[in-house]
C-alpha positions as CSV (number, residue, x, y, z in Angstrom):
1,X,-113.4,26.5,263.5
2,X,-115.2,23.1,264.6
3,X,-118.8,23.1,264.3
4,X,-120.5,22.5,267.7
5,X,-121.4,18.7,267.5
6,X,-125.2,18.2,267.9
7,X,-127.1,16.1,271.0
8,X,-130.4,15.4,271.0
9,X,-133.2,13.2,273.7
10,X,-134.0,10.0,271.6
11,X,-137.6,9.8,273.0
12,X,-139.8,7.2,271.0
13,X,-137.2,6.2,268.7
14,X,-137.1,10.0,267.5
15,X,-134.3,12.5,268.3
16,X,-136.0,15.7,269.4
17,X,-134.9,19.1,271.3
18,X,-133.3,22.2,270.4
19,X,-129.8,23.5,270.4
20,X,-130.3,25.3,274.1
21,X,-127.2,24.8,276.3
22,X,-123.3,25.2,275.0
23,X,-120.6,22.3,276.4
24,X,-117.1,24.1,275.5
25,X,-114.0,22.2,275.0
26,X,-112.1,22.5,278.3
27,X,-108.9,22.3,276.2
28,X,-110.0,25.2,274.4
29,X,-112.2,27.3,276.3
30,X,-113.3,29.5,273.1
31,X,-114.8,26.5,271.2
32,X,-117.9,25.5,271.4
33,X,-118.1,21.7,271.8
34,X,-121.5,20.3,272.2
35,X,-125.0,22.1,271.6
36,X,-127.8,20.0,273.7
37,X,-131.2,20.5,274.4
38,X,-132.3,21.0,278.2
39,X,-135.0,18.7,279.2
40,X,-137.8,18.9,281.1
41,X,-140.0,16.8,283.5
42,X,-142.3,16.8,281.1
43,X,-139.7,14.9,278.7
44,X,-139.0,12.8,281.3
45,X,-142.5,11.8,281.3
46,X,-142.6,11.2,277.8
47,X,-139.7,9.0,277.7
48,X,-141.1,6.9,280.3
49,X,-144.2,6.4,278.3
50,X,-142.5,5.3,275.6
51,X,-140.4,2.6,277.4
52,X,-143.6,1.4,279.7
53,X,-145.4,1.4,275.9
54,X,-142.3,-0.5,274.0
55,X,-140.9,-3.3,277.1
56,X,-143.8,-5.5,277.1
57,X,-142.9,-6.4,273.3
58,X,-139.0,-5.9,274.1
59,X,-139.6,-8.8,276.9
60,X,-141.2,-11.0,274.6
61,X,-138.5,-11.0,271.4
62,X,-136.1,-14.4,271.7
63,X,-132.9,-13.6,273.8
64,X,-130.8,-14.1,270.7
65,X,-132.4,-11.5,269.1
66,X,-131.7,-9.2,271.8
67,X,-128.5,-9.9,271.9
68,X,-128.0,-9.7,268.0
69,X,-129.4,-6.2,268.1
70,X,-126.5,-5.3,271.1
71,X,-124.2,-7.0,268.9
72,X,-124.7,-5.0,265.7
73,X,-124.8,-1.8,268.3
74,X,-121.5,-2.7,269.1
75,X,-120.2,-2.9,264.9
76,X,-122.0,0.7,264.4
77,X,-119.7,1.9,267.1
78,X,-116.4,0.4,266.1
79,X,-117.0,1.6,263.0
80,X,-117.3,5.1,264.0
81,X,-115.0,5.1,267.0
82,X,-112.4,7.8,265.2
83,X,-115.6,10.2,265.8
84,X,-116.8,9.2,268.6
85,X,-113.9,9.4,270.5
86,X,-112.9,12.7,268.7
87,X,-116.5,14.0,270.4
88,X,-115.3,12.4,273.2
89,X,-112.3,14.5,274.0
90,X,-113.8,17.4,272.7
91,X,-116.5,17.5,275.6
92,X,-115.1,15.9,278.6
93,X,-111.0,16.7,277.9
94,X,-109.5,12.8,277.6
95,X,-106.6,12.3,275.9
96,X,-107.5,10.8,272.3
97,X,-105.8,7.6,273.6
98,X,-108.3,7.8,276.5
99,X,-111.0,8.3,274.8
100,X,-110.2,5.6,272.4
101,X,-110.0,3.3,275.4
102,X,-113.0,4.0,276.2
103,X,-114.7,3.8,273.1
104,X,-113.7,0.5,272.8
105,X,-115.1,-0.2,276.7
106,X,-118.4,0.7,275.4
107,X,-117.9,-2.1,272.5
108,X,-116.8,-4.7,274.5
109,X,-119.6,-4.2,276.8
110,X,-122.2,-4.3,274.3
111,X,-120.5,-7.3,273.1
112,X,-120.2,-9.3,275.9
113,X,-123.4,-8.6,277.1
114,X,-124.9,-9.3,273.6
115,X,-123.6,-12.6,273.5
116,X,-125.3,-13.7,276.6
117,X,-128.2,-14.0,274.2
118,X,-126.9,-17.2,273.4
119,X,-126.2,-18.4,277.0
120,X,-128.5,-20.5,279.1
121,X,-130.3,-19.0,281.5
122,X,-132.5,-20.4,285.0
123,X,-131.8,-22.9,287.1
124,X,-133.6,-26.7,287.2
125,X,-133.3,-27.9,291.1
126,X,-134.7,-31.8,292.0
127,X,-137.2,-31.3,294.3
128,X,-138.5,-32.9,298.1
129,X,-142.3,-33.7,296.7
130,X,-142.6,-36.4,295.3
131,X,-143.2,-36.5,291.1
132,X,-142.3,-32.5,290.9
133,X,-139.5,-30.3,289.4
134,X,-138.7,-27.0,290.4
135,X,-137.1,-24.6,287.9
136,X,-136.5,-20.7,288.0
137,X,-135.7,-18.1,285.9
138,X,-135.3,-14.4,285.9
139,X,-137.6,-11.5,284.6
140,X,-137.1,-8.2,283.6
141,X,-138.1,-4.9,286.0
142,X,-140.0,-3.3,283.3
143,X,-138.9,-0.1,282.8
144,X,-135.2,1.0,284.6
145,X,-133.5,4.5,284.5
146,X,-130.1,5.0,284.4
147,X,-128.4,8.6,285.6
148,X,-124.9,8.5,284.6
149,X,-121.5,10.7,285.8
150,X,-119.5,12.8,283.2
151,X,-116.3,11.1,283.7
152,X,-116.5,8.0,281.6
153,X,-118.9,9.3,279.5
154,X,-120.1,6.3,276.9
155,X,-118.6,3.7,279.2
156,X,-120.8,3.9,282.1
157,X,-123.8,4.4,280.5
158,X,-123.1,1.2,278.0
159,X,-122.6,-1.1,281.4
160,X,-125.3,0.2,282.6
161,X,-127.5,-0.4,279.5
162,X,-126.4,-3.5,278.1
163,X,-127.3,-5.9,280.8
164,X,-130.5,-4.0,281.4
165,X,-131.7,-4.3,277.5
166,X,-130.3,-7.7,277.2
167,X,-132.6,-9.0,280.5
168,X,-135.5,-7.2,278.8
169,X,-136.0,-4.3,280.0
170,X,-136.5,-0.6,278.6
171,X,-134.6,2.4,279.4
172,X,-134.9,5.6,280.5
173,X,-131.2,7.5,280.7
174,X,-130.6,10.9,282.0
175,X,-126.5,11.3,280.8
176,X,-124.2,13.8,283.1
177,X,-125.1,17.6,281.5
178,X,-121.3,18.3,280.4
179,X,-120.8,15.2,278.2
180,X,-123.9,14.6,276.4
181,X,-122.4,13.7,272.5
182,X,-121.7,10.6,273.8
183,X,-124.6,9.4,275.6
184,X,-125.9,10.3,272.2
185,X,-123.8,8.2,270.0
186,X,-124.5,5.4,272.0
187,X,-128.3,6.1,271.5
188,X,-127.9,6.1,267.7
189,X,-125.8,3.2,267.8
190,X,-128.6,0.9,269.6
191,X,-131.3,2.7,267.8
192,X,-129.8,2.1,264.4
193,X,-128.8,-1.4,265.0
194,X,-132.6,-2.2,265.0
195,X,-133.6,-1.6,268.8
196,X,-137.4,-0.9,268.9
197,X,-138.7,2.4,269.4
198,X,-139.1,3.1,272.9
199,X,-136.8,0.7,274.4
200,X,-133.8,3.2,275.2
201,X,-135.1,6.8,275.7
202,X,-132.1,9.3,276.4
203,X,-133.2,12.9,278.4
204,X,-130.2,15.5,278.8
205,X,-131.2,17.9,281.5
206,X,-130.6,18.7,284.8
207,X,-130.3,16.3,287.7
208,X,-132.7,18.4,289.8
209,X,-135.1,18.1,287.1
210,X,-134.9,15.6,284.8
211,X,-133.1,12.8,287.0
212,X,-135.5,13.7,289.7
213,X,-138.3,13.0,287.6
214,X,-137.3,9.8,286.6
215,X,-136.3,9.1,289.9
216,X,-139.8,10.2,291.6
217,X,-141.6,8.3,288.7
218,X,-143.9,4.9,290.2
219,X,-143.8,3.7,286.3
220,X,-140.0,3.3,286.8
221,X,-139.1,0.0,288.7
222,X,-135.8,0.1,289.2
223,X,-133.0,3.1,289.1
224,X,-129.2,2.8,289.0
225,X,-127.0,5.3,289.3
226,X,-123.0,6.6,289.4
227,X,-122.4,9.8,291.3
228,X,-121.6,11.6,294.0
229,X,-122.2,9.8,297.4
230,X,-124.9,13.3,298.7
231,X,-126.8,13.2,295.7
232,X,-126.7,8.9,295.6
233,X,-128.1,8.9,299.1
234,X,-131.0,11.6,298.4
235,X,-131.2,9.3,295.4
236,X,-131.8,6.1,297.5
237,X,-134.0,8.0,300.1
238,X,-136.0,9.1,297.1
239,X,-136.5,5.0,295.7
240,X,-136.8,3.3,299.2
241,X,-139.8,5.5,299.9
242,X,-141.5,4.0,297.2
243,X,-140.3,0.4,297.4
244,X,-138.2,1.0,294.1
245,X,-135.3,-0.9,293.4
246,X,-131.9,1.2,293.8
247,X,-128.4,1.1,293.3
248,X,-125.5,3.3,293.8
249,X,-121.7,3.6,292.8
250,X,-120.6,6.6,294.5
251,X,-117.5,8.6,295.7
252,X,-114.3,7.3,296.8
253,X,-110.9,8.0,298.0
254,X,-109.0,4.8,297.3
255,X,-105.6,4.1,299.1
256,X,-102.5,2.4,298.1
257,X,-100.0,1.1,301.2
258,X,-96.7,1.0,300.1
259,X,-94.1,-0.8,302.2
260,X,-90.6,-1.7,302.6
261,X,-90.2,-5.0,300.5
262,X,-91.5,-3.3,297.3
263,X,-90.0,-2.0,294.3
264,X,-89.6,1.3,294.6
265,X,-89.8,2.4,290.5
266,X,-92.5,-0.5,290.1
267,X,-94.5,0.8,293.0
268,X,-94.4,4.5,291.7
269,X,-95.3,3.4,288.1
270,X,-98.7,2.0,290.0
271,X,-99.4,5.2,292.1
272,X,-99.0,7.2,289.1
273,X,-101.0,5.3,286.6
274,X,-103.6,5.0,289.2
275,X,-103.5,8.7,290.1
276,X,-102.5,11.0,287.2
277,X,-103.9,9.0,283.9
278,X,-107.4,10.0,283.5
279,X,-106.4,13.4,284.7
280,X,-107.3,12.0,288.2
281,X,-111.0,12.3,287.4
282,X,-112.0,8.5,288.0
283,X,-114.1,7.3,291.1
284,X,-110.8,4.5,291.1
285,X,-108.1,7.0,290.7
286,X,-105.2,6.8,293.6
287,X,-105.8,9.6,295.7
288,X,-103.8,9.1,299.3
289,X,-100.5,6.9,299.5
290,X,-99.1,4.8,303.0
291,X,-95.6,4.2,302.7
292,X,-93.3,3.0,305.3
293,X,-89.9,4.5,306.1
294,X,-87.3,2.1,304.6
295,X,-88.9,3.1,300.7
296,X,-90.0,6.4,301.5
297,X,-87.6,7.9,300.1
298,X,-86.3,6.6,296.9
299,X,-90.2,5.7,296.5
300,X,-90.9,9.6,296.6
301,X,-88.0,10.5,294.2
302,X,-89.3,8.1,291.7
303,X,-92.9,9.8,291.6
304,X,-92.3,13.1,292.0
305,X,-90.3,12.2,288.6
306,X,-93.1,10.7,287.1
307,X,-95.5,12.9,287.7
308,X,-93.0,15.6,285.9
309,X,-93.2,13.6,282.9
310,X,-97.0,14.1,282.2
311,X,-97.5,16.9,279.8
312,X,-101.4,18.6,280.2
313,X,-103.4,20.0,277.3
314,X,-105.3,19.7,274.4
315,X,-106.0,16.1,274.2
316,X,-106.1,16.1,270.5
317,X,-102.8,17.1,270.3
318,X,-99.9,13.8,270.1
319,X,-98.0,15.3,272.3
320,X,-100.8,15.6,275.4
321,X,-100.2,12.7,277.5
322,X,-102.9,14.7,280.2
323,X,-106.4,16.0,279.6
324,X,-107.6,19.5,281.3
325,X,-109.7,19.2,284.0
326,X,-112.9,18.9,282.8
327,X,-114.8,22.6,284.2
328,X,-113.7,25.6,285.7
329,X,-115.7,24.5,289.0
330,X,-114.1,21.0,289.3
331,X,-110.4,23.4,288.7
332,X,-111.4,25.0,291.5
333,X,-111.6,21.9,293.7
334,X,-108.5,20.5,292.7
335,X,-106.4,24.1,293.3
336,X,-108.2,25.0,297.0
337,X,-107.4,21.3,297.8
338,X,-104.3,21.8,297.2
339,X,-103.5,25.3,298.4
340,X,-105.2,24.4,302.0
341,X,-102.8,21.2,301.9
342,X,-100.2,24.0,301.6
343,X,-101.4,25.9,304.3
344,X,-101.5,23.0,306.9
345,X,-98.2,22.6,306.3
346,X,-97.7,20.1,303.4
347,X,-95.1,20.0,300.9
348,X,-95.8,19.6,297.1
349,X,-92.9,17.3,295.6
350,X,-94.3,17.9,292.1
351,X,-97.4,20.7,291.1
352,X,-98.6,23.4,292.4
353,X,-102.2,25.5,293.5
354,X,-102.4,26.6,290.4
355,X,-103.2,25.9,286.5
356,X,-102.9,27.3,282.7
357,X,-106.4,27.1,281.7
358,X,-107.9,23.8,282.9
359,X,-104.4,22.4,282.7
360,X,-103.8,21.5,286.1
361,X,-100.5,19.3,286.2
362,X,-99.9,16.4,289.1
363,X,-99.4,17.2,292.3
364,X,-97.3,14.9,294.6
365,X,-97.9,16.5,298.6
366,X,-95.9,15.0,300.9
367,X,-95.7,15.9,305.0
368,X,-99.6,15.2,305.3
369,X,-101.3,14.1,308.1
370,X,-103.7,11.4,307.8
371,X,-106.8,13.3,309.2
372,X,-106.3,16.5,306.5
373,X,-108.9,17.2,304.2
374,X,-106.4,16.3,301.4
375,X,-106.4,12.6,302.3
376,X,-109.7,12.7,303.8
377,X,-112.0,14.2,300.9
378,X,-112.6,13.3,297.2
379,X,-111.0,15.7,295.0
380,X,-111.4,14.1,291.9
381,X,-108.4,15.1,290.1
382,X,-104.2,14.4,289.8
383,X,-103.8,15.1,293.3
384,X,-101.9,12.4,295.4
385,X,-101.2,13.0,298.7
386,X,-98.6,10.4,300.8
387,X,-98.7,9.5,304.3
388,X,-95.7,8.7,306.6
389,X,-96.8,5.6,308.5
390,X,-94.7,3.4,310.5
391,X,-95.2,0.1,309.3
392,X,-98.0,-2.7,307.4
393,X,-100.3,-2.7,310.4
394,X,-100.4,1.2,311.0
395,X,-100.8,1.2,306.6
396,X,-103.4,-1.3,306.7
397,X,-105.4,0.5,310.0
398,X,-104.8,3.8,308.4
399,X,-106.4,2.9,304.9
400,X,-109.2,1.2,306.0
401,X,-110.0,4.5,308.6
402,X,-112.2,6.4,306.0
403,X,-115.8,6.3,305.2
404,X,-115.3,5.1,301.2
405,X,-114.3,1.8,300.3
406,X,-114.4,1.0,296.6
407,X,-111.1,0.4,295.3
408,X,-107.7,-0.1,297.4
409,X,-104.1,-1.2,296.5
410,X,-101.0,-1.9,297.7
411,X,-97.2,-2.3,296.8
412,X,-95.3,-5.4,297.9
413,X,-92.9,-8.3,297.0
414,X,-94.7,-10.3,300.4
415,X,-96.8,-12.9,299.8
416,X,-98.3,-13.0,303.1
417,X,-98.3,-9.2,303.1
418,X,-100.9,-9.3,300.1
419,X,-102.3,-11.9,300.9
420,X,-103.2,-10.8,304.4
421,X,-104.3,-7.4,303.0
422,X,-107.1,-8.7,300.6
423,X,-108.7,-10.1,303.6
424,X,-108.4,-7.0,305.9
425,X,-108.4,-4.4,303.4
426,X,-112.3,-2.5,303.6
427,X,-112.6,-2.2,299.6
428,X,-115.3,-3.9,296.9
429,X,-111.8,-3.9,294.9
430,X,-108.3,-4.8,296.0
431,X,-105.3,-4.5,293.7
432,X,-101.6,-5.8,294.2
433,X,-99.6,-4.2,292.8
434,X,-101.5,-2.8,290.0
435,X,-103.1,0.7,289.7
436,X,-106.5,0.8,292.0
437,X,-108.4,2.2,288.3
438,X,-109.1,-0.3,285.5
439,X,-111.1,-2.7,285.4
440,X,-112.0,-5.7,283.2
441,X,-115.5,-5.9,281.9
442,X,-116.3,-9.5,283.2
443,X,-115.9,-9.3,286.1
444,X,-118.3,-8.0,289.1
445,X,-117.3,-3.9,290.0
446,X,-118.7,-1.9,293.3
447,X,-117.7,-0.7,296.9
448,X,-118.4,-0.7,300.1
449,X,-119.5,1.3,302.9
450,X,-120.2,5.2,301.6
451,X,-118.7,4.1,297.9
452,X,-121.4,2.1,297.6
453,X,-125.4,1.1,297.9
454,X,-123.5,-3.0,298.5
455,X,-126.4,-4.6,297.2
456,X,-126.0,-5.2,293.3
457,X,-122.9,-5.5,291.7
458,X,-122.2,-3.8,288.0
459,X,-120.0,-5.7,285.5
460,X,-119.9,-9.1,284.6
461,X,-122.6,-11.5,284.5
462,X,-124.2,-10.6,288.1
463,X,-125.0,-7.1,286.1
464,X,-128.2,-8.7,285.2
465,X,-129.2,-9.2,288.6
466,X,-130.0,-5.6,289.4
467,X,-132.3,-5.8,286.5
468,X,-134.2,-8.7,287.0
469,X,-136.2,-10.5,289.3
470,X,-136.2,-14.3,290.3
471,X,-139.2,-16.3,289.9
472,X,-139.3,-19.9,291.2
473,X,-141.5,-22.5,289.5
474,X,-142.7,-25.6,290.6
475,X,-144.1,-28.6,288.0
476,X,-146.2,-31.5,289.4
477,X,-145.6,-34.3,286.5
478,X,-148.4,-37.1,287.6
């Protein structure tokens, strides 16, 4: 039998806390994954202390080094990536491919990130008074936290750390309770690569607890965080009340309009990689489809094939090309979804309420209306429901009528058709004809309306603005 892997807080540059909650494997229900330790405010407040204690310093060291230390965090990880993706699956259900993927997110991250080290930063600007220049440059927060989802487990909290350690900051993160090996790879990673003590703290614990501590915390300047959209609002509440600096990826329930002029296979291959890989459980993942009458059909018959195809289990095993679902709770979602879809009349083209384990295979519902809870609410799982609408305009109208806006897609061989709909379409992300997850790590990343706080982008160079602060200089030279 595997031995339970073992994560710990890194508080100080020390890992600490006892073996005191069990993560199973949701492939295997009777294995123990992961033993962590369940932190306390009072960790909180210790890690916090460290990272006001260590930043100062942190600030000071020459960009390059920072980045060199990010870089080398970056090696440790490629090196061990067979493990740390092996943790991966074992703890939050991936396929090993997935998890490989996302391994090699993390890396990428911490690389590109780590070379900006070596890029120029600030602006010089010619000034109106006479004999002056004005320059600026930007400055760290001081000390961040970071409270992370469970779905992209060592991904999201490596974009979130990397441009926050690189602009000089330290770290507090609290990782999602049912994934927390990987938040603690990454942890050894950065702290074996050199990183001072103090400078990334890790706290696994409760949200209630521990991220509210952080969260409540005046030493912590700035907080950014991935999650649901009730618990990123209470969130912002929470920072605005003490003039902190917040920002929020939250739910969404992306669309993809599919109309006549597209290719039908091409356009199902898109709505199934967008909604089935991952096991569904991406905040990008397709979740509703528009599709117009002339395609409907042959559109539908090519899904409902491909999401026959995808076999679920144990994503260790090379013939799993779907994860489980990642806890008996978020099972529950996906089934009752489902099963009141049923009830209000829809059709299931593929799936069905119900699952072997936390296998829960793709479900295709067809006959929905647009106002049903299926293609209303986030489920968060291999659940697509499609829409009949007649035409672009009703598509287009219909997509944007939803509170979420983070990523949106659609399916066409029109030039003015696409073009038209990244201007119109209500979405942070817009994707033609291309799944609405994945995303490259260079460029900016975030939503709009409930998907989103809209202020700070994550990704890509702007990253750094969250966790900084401008300061503009002006030099009288006479």
């Amino acid at each position: 039998m595997t031995t339970p892997a073992l994560a710990q807080h890194l508080i100080g540059g020390a890992l600490l806390g006892d073996a005191e909650k069990e993560r199973r494997n949701p492939a295997r229900l009777e294995q123990v994954a992961v033993l962590s330790p369940s932190g306390t405010a009072a960790d909180a407040d210790s890690a916090i202390s460290a990272a006001v204690a260590a930043q100062p310093a942190w600030a000071r060291m020459p960009l390059p080094a920072r980045g060199a230390i990010l870089l080398k965090a970056a090696e440790i990880l490629r090196e061990r990536t067979p493990q740390v993706a092996a943790d991966l699956v074992r703890e939050e259900g991936k396929t090993i491919a997935e998890a490989t993927g996302e391994v090699g997110r993390a890396i990428g991250v911490l690389q590109f990130f780590g070379s900006l080290g070596w890029a120029a930063t600030g602006s010089t600007f010619a000034s109106g008074i006479p004999a002056t220049t004005v320059n600026t440059r930007r400055e760290p927060i001081g000390v961040v936290g970071l409270i992370t989802p469970w779905n992209f487990p060592i991904a999201i909290p490596a974009w979130k750390t990397a441009p926050a350690l690189i602009s000089g900051n330290a770290v507090v993160l609290k990782p999602a309770e049912l994934t927390p090996m990987s938040a603690t790879h990454l942890a050894v990673a950065l702290h074996e690569a050199g990183l001072p003590d103090g400078v990334f703290n890790v706290v696994h614990g409760s949200g209630r607890v521990v991220g509210d501590a952080i969260a409540r915390d005046p030493r912590v300047g700035a907080l950014s965080f991935t999650g649901s959209t009730a618990v990123g609002l209470g969130l912002e509440k929470t920072l605005q009340e003490r003039r902190a600096r917040v920002q929020l990826e939250m739910g969404g329930k992306n669309g993809v309009l599919v109309v006549d002029d597209a290719d039908a296979r091409r356009a199902a291959q898109v709505v199934a990689a967008g909604g089935f890989s991952l096991t569904g459980q991406a905040c990008t993942a397709t979740s509703r489809v528009y599709v117009t009458p002339g395609i409907r059909d042959a559109f539908l018959s090519e899904l409902a094939d491909l999401a026959r195809t995808y076999v679920p289990g144990d994503g260790l095993d090379a013939a799993t090309t779907m994860g489980p679902v990642v806890s008996e709770d978020q099972l529950q979602r996906d089934v009752s979804a489902v099963q009141e879809a049923l009830d209000g009349g829809a059709r299931l083209l593929a799936g069905a309420a119900e699952a072997r384990g936390l296998n829960f295979a793709p479900v295709v519902a067809v006959d929905v209306e647009h106002t049903a809870p299926i293609a209303t609410e986030e489920i968060f799982g291999p659940v697509v429901a499609v829409i009949d609408v007649p035409d672009y305009e009703a598509g287009l109208a219909a997509l944007n009528d939803s509170p979420y806006g983070l990523t949106a897609g659609i399916c066409t061989t029109s030039l003015k058709h696409s073009s038209d709909f990244a201007d119109r379409v209500q979405a942070g992300v817009v994707k033609v004809n291309r799944p609405t997850s994945g995303l490259d790590l260079h460029v900016p990343f975030g939503g709009v309306k409930e998907s989103s706080s809209n202020t700070f982008r994550e990704q890509g160079h702007t990253a750094t603005q969250f966790y900084t602060w401008e300061k503009t200089t002006y030099v009288g030279v006479e």
